[in-house]
DRENDO-1510 file (C-alpha; in Angstrom, 1 decimal, always signed):
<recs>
REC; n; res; u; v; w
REC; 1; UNK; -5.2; +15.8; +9.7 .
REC; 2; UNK; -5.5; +14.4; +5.9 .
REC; 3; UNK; -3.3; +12.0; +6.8 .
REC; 4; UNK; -5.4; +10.4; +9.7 .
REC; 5; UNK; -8.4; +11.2; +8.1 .
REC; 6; UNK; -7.5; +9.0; +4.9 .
REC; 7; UNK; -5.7; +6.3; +6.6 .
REC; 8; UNK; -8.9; +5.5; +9.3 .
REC; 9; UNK; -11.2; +5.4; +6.1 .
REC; 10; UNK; -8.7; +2.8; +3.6 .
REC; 11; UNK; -8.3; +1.3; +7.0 .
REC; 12; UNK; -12.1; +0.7; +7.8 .
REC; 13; UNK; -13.3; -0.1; +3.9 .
REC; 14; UNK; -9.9; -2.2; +4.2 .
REC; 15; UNK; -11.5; -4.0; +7.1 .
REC; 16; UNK; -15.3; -4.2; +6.7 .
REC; 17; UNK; -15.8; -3.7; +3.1 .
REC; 18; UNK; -13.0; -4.8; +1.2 .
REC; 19; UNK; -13.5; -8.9; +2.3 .
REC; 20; UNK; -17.0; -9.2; +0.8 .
REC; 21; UNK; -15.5; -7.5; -2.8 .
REC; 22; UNK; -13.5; -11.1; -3.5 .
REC; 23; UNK; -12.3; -11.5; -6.7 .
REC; 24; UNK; -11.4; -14.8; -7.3 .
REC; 25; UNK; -11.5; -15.2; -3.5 .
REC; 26; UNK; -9.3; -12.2; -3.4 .
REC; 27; UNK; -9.8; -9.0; -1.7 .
REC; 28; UNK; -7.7; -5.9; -2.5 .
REC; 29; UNK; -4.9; -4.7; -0.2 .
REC; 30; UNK; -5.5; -1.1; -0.5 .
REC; 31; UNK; -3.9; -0.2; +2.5 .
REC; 32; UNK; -0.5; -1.6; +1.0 .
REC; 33; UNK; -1.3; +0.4; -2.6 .
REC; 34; UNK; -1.9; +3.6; -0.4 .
REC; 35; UNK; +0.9; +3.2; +1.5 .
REC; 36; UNK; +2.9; +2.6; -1.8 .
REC; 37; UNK; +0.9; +5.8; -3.5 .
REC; 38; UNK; +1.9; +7.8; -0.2 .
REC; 39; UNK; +5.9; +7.3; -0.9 .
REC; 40; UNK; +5.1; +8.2; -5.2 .
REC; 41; UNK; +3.3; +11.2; -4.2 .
REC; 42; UNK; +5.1; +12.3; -1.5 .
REC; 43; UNK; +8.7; +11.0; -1.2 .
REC; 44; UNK; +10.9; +8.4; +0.2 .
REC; 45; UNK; +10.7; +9.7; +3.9 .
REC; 46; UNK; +7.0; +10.4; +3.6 .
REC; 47; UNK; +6.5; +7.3; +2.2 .
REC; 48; UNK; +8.6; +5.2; +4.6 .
REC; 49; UNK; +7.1; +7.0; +7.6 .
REC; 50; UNK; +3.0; +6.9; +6.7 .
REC; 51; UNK; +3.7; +3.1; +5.8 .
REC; 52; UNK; +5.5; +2.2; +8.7 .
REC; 53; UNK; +2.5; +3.5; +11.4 .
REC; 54; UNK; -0.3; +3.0; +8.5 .
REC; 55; UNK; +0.9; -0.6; +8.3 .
REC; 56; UNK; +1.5; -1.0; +12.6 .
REC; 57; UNK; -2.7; +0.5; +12.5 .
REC; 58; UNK; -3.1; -2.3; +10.1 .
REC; 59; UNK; -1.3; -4.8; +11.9 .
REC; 60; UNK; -3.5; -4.6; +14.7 .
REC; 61; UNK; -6.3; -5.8; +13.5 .
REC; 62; UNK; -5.0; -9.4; +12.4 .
REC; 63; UNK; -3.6; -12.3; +14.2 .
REC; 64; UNK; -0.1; -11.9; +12.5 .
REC; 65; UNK; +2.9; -10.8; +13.7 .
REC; 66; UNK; +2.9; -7.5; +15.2 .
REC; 67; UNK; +5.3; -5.2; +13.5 .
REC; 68; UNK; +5.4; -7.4; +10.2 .
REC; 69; UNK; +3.1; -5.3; +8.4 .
REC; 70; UNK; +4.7; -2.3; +10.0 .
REC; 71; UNK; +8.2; -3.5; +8.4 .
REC; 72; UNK; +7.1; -4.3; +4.5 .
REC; 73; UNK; +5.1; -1.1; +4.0 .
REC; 74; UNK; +7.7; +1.1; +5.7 .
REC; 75; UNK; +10.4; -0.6; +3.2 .
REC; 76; UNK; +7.8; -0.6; +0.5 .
REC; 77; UNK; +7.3; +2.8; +0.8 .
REC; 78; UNK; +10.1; +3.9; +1.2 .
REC; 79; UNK; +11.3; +2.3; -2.2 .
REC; 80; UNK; +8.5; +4.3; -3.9 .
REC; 81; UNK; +9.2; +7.6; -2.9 .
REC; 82; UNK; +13.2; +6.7; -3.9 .
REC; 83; UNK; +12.8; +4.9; -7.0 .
REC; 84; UNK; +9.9; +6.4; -8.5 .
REC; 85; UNK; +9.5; +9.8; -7.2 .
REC; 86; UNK; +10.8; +12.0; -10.7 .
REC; 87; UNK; +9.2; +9.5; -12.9 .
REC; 88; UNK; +6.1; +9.1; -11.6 .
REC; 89; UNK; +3.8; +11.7; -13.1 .
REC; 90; UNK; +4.6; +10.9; -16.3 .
REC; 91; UNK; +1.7; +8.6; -17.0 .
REC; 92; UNK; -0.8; +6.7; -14.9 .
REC; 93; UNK; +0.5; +3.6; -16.5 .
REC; 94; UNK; +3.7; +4.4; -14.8 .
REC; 95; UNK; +1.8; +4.8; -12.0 .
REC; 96; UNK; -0.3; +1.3; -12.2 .
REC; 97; UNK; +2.9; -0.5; -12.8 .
REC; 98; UNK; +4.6; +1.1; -9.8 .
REC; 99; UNK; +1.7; +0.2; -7.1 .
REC; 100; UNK; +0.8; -3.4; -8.8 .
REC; 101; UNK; +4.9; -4.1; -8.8 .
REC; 102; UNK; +5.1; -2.8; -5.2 .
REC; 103; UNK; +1.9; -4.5; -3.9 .
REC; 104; UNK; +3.5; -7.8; -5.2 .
REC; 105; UNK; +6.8; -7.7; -4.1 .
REC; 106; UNK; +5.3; -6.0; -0.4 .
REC; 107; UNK; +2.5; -9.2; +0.0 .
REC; 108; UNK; +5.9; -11.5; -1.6 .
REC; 109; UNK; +7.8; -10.1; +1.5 .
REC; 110; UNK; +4.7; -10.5; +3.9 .
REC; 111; UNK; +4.5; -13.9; +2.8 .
REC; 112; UNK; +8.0; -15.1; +3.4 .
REC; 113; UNK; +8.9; -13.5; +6.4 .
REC; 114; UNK; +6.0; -14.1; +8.3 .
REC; 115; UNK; +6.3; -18.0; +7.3 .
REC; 116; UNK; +10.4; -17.7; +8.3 .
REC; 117; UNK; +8.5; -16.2; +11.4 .
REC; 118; UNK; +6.5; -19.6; +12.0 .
REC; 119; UNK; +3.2; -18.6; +10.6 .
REC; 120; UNK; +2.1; -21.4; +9.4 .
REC; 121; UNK; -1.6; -20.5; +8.0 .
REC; 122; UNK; +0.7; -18.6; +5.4 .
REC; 123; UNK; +1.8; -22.3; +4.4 .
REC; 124; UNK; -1.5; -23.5; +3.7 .
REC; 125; UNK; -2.9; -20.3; +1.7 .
REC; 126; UNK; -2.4; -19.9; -2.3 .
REC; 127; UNK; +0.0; -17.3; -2.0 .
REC; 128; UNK; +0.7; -17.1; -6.1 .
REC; 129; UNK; -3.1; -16.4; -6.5 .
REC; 130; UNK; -3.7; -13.7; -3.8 .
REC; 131; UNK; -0.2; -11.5; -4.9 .
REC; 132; UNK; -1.6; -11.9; -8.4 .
REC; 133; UNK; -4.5; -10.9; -8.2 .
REC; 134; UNK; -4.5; -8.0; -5.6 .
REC; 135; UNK; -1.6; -6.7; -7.7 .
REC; 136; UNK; -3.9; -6.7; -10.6 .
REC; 137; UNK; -6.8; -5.0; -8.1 .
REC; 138; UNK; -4.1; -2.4; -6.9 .
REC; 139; UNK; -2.7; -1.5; -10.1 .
REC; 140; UNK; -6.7; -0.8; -11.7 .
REC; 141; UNK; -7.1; +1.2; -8.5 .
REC; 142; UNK; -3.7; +3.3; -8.9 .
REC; 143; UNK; -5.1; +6.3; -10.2 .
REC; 144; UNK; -7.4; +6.4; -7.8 .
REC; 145; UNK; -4.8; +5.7; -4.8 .
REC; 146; UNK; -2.6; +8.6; -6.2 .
REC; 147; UNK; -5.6; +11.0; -6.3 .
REC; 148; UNK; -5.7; +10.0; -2.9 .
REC; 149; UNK; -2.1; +10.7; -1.8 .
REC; 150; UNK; -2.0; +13.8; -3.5 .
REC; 151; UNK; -4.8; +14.9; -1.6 .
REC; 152; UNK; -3.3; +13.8; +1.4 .
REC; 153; UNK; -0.4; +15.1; +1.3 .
REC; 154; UNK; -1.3; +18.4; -0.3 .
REC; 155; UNK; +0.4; +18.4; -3.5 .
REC; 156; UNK; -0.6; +18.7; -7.1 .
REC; 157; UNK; +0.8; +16.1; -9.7 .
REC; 158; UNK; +3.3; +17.8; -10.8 .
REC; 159; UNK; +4.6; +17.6; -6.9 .
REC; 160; UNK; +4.2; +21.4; -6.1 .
REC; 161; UNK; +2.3; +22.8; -2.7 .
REC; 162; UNK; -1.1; +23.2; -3.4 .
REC; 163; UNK; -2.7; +23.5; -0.1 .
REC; 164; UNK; -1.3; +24.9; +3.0 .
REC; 165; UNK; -0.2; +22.4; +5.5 .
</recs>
């Protein structure tokens, strides 16, 4: 129920709320830092699961290709909760650089394959700019994401049940 509960919220701030906080022209892309925060706090097949259907919920919202979204933050996810997972809670640096590296290498990913799938608006977009800054946005948000995602998923920070489940 936390689960659904957070993802409909990043989702609606994500779609009604985040595109008139630009910066730079910019808007964040929390739902890819949650998803990323998701497989930290909770594990590789945590991570790769909530970022596969967070990112299909996502996907259908936006004239892309259905499924794309759906593919990166599964991956991305996934990644998190494998590479990161013991190392994690050792600072929230650690934690900023893990969800600004991830959101730049998942909007990176977005970016190529949906162009290799024929989306051409991609082509026409300053792609440099946006993964910059929304990695930037992302990583000053990470404590904050993994607050989140601990909540969600019912653990403390040291990765221990808190809450029954």
């Amino acid at each position: 129920l936390r689960v659904v509960l957070i993802a409909m919220l990043v989702l609606i701030f994500h779609l009604d709320v985040s595109p008139d906080l630009r910066i730079a022209g910019v808007a964040a892309e929390l739902p890819l830092g949650l998803a990323i925060a998701a497989g930290l706090a909770g594990g590789a097949e945590r991570g790769a699961y909530f970022g596969f259907f967070f990112g299909f919920a996502v996907d259908l919202f936006f004239f892309t290709p259905i499924g794309l979204r759906a593919l990166i933050f599964g991956i991305i996810g996934w990644a998190a909760g494998h590479l990161f997972l013991d190392r994690i809670e050792e600072s929230p640096v650690m934690s900023a650089v893990a969800i600004g590296s991830g959101t730049a290498l998942g909007l990176t990913a977005f970016a190529g394959l949906g162009i290799a799938l024929g989306e051409t608006a991609l082509l026409e977009s300053p792609i440099t700019r946006i993964v910059l800054i929304a990695s930037l946005i992302n990583a000053v948000l990470a404590v904050l994401l993994m607050w989140v995602a601990h909540w969600m998923w019912a653990v403390d920070p040291i990765g221990q049940k808190r809450f029954a489940t």
